[in-house]
N, C-alpha and C positions, 0 to 999 in steps of 0.2 A: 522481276522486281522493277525494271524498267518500264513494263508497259502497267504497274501498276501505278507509279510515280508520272508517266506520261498523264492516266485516268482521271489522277489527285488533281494535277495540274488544270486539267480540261474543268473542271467542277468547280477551280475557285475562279469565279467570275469576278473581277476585281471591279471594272463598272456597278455594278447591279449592288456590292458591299457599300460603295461608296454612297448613291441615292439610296439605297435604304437608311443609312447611315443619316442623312440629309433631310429625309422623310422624317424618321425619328426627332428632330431636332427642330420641326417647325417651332413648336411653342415657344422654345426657348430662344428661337428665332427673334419671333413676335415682340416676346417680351425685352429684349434686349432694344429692339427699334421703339418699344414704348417708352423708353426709361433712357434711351437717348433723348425722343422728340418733349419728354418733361424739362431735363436740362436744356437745353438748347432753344426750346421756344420765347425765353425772355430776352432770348440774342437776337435771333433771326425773325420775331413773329408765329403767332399763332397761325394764323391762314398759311404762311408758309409750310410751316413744320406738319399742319396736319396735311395738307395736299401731298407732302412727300410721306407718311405715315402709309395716307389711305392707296399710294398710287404701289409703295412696299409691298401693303399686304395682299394688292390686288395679283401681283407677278408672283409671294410665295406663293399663293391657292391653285395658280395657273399651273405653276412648277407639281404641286402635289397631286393635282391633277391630272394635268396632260402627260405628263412624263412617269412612263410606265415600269416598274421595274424588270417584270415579269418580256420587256422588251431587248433585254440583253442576251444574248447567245454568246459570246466568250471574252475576253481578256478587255477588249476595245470600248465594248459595247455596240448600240444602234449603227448604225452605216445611213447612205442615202439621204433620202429628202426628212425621211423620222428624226436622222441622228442630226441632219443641221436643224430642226428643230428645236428640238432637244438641246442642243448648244445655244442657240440662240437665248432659249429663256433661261435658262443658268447664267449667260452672259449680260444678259439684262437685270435678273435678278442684282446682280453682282456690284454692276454698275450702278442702279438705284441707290443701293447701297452705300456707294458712295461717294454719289454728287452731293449728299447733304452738307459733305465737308467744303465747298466752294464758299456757300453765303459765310462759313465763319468766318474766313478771312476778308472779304470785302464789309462786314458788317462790327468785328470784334478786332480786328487787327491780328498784331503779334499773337495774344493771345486766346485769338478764335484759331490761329495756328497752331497754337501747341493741343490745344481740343480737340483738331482734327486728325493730327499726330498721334496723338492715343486713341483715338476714336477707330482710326484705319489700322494700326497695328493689332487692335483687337479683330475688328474685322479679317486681317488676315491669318491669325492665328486658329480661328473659328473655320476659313474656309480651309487651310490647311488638314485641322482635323477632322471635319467630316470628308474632305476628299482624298483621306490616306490611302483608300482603296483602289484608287483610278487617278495616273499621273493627268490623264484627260479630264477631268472633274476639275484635277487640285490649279490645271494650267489656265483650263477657263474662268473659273471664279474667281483667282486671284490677278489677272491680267488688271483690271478696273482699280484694284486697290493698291497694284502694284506703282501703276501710272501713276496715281495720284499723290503718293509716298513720294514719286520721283519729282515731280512736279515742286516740291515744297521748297527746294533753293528759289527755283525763277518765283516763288511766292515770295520768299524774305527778299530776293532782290526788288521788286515792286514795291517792297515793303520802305526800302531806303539800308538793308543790312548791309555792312561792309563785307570786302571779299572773304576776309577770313572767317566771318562769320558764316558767311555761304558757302565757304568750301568744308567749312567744319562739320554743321548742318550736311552738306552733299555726301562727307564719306561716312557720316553714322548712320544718314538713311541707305547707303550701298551696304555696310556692314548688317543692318539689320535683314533688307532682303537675302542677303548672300546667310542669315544665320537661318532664316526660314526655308530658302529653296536646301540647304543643306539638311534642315531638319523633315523637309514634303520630303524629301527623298529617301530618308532611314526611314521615316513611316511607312512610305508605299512600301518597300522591300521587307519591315517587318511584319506587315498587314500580309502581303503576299506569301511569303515562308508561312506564318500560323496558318492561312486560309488552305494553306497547301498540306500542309502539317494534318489541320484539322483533317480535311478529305482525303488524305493518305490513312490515316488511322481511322477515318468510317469503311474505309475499303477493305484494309484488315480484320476491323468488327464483324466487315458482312464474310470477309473470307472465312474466319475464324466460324462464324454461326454456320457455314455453312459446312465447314468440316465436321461439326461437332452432329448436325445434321443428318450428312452423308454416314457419320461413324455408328452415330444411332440407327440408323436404316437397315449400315450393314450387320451388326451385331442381332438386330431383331428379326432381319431375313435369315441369317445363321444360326439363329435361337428357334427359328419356327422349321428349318429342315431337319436340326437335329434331334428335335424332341419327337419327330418319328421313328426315327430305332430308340430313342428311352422308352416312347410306348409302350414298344414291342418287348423291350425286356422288363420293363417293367410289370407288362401284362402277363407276360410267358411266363414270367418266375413267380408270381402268386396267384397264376391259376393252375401248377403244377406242384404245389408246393402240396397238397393233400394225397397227388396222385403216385408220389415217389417214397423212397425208402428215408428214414430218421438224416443219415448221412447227406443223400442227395438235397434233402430241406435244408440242412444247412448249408452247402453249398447256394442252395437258388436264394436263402435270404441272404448268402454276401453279395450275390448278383443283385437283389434285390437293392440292397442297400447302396451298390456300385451305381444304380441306376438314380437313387433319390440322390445321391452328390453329383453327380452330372449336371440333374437336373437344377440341384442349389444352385452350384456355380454359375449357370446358362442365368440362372435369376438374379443372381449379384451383380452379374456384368450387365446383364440390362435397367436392373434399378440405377445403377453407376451411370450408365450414359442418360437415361432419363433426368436423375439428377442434375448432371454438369450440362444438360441441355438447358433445361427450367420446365421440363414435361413432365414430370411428377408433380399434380398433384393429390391433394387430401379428399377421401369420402370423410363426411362425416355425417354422425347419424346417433341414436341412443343405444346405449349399451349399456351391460349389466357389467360393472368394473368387478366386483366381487366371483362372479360366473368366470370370468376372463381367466382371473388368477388362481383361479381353482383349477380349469381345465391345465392351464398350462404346469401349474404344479404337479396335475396329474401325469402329465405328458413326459415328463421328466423324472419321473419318480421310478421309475423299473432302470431306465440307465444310468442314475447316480448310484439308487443301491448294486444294479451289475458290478458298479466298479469301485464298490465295499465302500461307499460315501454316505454320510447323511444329509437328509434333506429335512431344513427346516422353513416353515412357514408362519410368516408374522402379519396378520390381519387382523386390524384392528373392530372390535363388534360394530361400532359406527358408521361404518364406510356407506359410502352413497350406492343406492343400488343403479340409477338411473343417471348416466352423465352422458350428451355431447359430445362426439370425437369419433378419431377414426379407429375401429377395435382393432380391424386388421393389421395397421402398420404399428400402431402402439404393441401387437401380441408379437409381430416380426421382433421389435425392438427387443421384447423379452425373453422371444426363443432365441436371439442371438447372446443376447448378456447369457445367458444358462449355458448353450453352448460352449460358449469361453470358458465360463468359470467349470465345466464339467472339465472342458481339453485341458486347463491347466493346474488343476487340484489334483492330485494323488492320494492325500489324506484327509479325514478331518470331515467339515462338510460343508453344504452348500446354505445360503440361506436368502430367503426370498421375500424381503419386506418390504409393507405398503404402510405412508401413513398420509394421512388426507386431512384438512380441515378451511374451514369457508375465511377469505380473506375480507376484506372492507368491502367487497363487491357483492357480496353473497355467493360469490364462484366460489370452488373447490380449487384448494391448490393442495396439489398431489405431488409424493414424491415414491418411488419405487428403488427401493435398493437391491441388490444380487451381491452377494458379499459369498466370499471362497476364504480358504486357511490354504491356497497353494501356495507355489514360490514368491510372488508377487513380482515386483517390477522396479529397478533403477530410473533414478531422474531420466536421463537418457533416454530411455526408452518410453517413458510416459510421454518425453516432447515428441516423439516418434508416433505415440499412439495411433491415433486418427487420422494420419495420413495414408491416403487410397494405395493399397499393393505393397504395401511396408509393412513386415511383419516383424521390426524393429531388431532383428536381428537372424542372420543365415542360419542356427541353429535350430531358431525355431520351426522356419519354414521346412526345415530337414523332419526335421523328427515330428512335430503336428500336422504339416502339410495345410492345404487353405490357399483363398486369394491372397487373403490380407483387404479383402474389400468390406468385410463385415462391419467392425467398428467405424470404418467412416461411412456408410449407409446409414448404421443407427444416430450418428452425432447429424447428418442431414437430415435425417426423417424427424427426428424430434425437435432441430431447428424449423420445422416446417410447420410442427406444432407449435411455435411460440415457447418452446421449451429449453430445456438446457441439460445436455448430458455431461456430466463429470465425476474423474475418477484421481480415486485415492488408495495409495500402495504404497507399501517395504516391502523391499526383500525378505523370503522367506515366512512374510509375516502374511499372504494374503492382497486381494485388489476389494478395493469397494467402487461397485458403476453402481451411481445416481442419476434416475432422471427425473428431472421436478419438472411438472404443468401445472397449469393451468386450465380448468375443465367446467364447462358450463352444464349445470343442473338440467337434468331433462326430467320431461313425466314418465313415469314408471309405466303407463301402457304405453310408449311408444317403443321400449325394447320388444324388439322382434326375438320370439321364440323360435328355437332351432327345432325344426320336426324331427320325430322321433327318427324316422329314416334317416337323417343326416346325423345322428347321434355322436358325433363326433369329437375327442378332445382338442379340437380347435377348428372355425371358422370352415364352414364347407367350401371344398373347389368347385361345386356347381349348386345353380340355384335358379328356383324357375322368376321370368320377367312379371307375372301378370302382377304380385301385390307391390310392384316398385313403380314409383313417380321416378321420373325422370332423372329430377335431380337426386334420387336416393339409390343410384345404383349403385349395388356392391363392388367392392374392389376385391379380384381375387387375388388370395392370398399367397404368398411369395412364400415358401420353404426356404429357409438360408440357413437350415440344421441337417444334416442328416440323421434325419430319424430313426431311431431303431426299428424295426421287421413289426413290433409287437403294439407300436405305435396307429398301425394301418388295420382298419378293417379285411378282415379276411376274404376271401372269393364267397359270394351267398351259397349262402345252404339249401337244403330241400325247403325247409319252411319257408324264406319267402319266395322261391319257385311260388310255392302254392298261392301266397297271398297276392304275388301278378296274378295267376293263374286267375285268382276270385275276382280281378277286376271283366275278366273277359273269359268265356269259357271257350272261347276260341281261340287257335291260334294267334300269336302275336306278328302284326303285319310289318312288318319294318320293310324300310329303306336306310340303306346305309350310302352314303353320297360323299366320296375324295376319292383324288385323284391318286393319290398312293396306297398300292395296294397295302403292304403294311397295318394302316392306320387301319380300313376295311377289314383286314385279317383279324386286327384287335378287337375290334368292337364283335367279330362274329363271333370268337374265342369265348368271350367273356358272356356271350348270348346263349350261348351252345347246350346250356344245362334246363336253357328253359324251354318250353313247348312255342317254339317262333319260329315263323315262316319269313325268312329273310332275302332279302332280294337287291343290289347293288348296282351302284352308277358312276363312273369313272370324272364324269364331271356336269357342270351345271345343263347344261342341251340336253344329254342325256336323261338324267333325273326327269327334265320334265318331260320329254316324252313315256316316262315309264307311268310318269304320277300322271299322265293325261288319259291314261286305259285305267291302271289298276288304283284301289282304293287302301290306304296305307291308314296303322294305327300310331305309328312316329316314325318320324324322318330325322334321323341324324346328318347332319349337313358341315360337312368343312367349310369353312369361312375361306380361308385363301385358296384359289384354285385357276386357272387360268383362263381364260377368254371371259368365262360368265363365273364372276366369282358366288358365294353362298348367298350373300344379302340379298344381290341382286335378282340368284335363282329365286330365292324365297318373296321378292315383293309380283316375280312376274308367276308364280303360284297362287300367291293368296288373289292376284290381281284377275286370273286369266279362268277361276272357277272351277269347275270339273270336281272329281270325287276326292281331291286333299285339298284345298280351300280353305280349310279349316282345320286339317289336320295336324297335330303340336308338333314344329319343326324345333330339333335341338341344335344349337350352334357348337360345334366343335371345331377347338380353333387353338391357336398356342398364343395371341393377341389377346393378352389378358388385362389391360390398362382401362380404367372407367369409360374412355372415350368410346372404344373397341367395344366395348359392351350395351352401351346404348348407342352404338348405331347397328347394332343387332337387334335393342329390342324395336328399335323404329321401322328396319327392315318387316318386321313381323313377325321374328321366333318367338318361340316361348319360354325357351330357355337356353343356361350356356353352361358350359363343359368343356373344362381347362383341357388342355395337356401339357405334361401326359397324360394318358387316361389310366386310371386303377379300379378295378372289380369295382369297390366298396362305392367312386366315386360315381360308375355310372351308372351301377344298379339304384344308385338315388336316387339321381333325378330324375331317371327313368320312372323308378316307384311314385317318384312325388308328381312327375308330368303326370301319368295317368290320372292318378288318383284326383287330382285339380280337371284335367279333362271330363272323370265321370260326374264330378261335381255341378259342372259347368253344366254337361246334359242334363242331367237331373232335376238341376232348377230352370232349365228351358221348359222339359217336358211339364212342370210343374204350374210355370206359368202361361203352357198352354190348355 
């Protein structure tokens, strides 16, 4: 703490506050010497007043000029031949300032003296406050007007005043300096505390950014080594699940299922700190609202009835097909509400309402309800709701288990929307989560159609780069449910063996490229059924000496890897020629944030592919790279 408050100290430069301070205030400088020299010139003369006018404004311009502020290094300021300088013209300034009070008295008398008596008291009040920052500033400037304050007995005595009147006059001008240097002095001191204040809590801010920083770093380096054994169990258990007895499958879909809650959780925690960082943000893009809440009803619809629930669905016939937004975090929002109301309904059922309509803008304002008949919720616990890792009560976390990071992910996310999520509950009686947006109208061809291959009840984890601009790159999507077994595409079957197979009638030439075998195991695992000649590289040097002899039909490429990481392998590939050049490199990577993703597709891939990985997820994109590949030859050959 000390050497932080030592840091603060060094940073508040009290010179350099004070001429800025001083800089800021020319005009009103100026004006104040104009609106003297109007008064005053019917006393002292015109030629007078304006010679002292133009010779004022000659020394501010000098002063704003020459005197630099960007010349102070600490507490003092300038030093040397700079800093007498530097003093010199504030001291001149100063003193211009107010010689004009002499002619009053030889020219006005008594009372050209009281004129210059308030004329100087203002003056020192002015220098006072631009100089609260630097005792050097407030000492130089007001030196000239202090003199001249002092000076004003021996004026009344010249004048013919009696003693008393001179010495009465002498102690009210002592009292006034003695109220001013008392008052330069609580300024300096409270100028310095705030400046110090201030740059103690900019030190904090950055200490702070920088922990939140570090936290994020480490969470998302611990997110990206553990989703290599989820891989692996994830891949192991549903690429064995046909090959074992009734009994055994159920066991490998709780492994199964053991695996897709690892993986939520690892998701929560990294939406969480991207959140509290300010690195989340929004794709957005056209989507089909109607498609969204279909899929996701569908998705839910086998585990509310497992768990003897009903599911109802409220869609209005009017709904817009085409709106603006992010589908993905908006479908996160809704597999989490569903989630909840599934964990804490036992009876009765679920019910899933959309209702939409155009406000004064011609936007859509949407609202989305998930309404339950479970226990529902005390006041208490609603003020409790939304707070991260609070699951408003020990019981709960006992018997439902969870972070407690979910509902304040969705009250974030849909603040990010411009939205507003809020809920309403009794006990006993049921919870009602609303989330109302606002959604801008989009054209109905710009919703992107999910290929058949990715047929999936919610938003694919991979998807190839070539039909995305830049700024339209997908955000993959975050699990924060644990999804049932029955929810996942299966390990592929013979038929679409065959339908690769129809792309190429030859073997499939792969490279498989990370540093962990694992990951490698995975992907061959999942290949194993089909007629592919597979071939692997432990890291990016490798690879490319393999891909500089042999000619490859896709390259699965891990993104994080040590010395020569994926992006890099892949730009000094496309870069360097030879027989893959050209060949569709897949990014496989656990860096699944929009950023992450287009600076893959800038690298050169073709496409990206979450993990963990699952059968369903990479037999896709696989299916879908090729098939975009043959396309791509096709219409070459075509326009040759």
């Amino acid at each position: 703490m000390a050497e932080v408050v030592q840091t603060a100290q060094a940073h508040a430069t009290g010179w350099a506050t004070a001429m800025a301070a001083r800089h800021r205030t020319v005009t009103h400088r100026i004006a104040a010497a104009v609106a003297s020299a109007v008064v005053m010139a019917p006393i002292i003369g015109v030629t007078t007043i304006l010679a002292w006018v133009c010779c004022y404004m000659f020394i501010i311009g000098l002063e704003r000029t020459v005197v630099r502020i960007s010349s102070a290094t600490d507490e003092y300021g300038p030093r040397g031949l700079q800093g007498f300088l530097y003093n010199a013209i504030l001291f001149t300034s100063a003193l211009t300032f107010a010689w004009v009070v002499l002619p009053l008295w030889f020219v006005a008398g008594i009372y050209g003296g009281l004129c210059a008596c308030i004329y100087l008291g203002a003056g020192m009040v002015q220098s006072i406050i631009n100089g609260a920052g630097s005792l050097r500033i407030t000492i130089i400037t007001t030196i000239p007007t202090a003199v001249a304050i002092l000076a004003t007995p021996f004026m009344l005595q010249q004048m013919g005043a009696t003693t008393n009147e001179i010495v009465a006059v002498t102690m009210a001008c002592l009292v006034f300096l003695g109220i001013c240097l008392g008052a330069a002095q609580r300024l300096y001191r409270s100028d310095r505390d705030q400046r110090t204040a201030y740059a103690l809590a900019e030190c904090k801010r950055a200490e702070a950014e920088a922990a939140v920083a570090a936290r994020t770093a480490f969470l998302s380096t611990i997110a990206h080594d553990l989703r290599t054994p989820i891989t692996a169990i994830l891949t192991g258990a549903e690429t064995l699940q046909n090959k074992t007895s009734p009994q055994a499958r159920e066991e490998l879909a709780m492994i199964g299922d053991a695996g897709r809650m690892m993986n939520s959780l690892l998701n929560d925690l990294l939406d969480q700190a991207r959140i509290d960082a300010g690195r989340l943000t929004l794709n957005e893009q056209a989507f089909d609202l109607r498609r969204m809440i279909n899929q996701t009803a569908r998705l839910w619809q086998d585990p509310i009835r497992a768990k003897g629930l009903k599911l109802h669905l409220e869609i209005p016939q009017d709904l817009p097909v085409a709106l603006l937004g992010d589908e993905v975090r908006l479908r996160q929002v809704l597999n989490n509400l569903m989630s909840n109301a599934l964990k804490f309904t036992s009876r009765g059922a679920i019910t899933l309402r959309c209702r939409c309509w155009l406000d004064d803008d011609d936007n859509h304002a949407l609202t989305l309800e998930v309404e339950d008949t479970g226990h529902g919720m005390l006041d208490s616990q609603l003020a409790r709701l939304f707070t991260p890792f609070d699951q408003t009560s020990n019981d709960i976390a006992a018997q439902y288990g969870g972070s407690g990071l979910g509902l304040s992910i969705c009250r974030d996310l849909v603040r990010l929307m411009d939205g507003r999520l809020t809920t309403r509950s009794q006990p006993d009686k049921g919870s009602i989560f609303t989330v109302a947006l606002t959604l801008v109208p989009a054209e109905t061809s710009a919703v992107r159609a999910v290929p058949a291959a990715l047929n999936l009840p919610y938003i694919p984890v991979a998807m190839p780069f070539a039909d995305l601009a830049p700024d339209d790159l997908p955000v993959t999507p975050v699990r924060t449910v644990a999804e049932p077994a029955a929810a996942f595409i299966p390990a592929p079957v013979s038929g679409e063996a065959e339908e690769l197979e129809d792309i190429d009638e030859a073997p499939l030439r792969i490279l498989i490229v990370d540093d962990h075998e694992i990951n490698r195991r995975a992907i061959q695992l999942i290949l194993q059924g089909f007629d592919c000649d597979i071939s692997m590289a432990v890291d990016g040097r490798s690879a490319l000496e393999i891909a500089a002899h042999s000619a490859f039909d896709v390259i699965f490429m891990d993104v994080r890897m040590p010395e020569l990481d994926g992006r890099e392998t892949t730009r000094r590939l496309r870069k360097n020629g030879g027989p893959n050049a050209s060949t569709p490199v897949i990014a496989v990577t656990a860096d699944n944030a929009p950023e992450d993703q287009l600076a893959c597709a800038a690298a050169g891939m073709t496409a990206y592919l979450a993990k963990p990985l699952t059968p369903a997820s990479l037999i896709a994109v696989l299916q879908t790279t090729l098939e975009q590949q043959a396309a791509t030859q096709a219409a070459s050959q075509n326009a040759a």
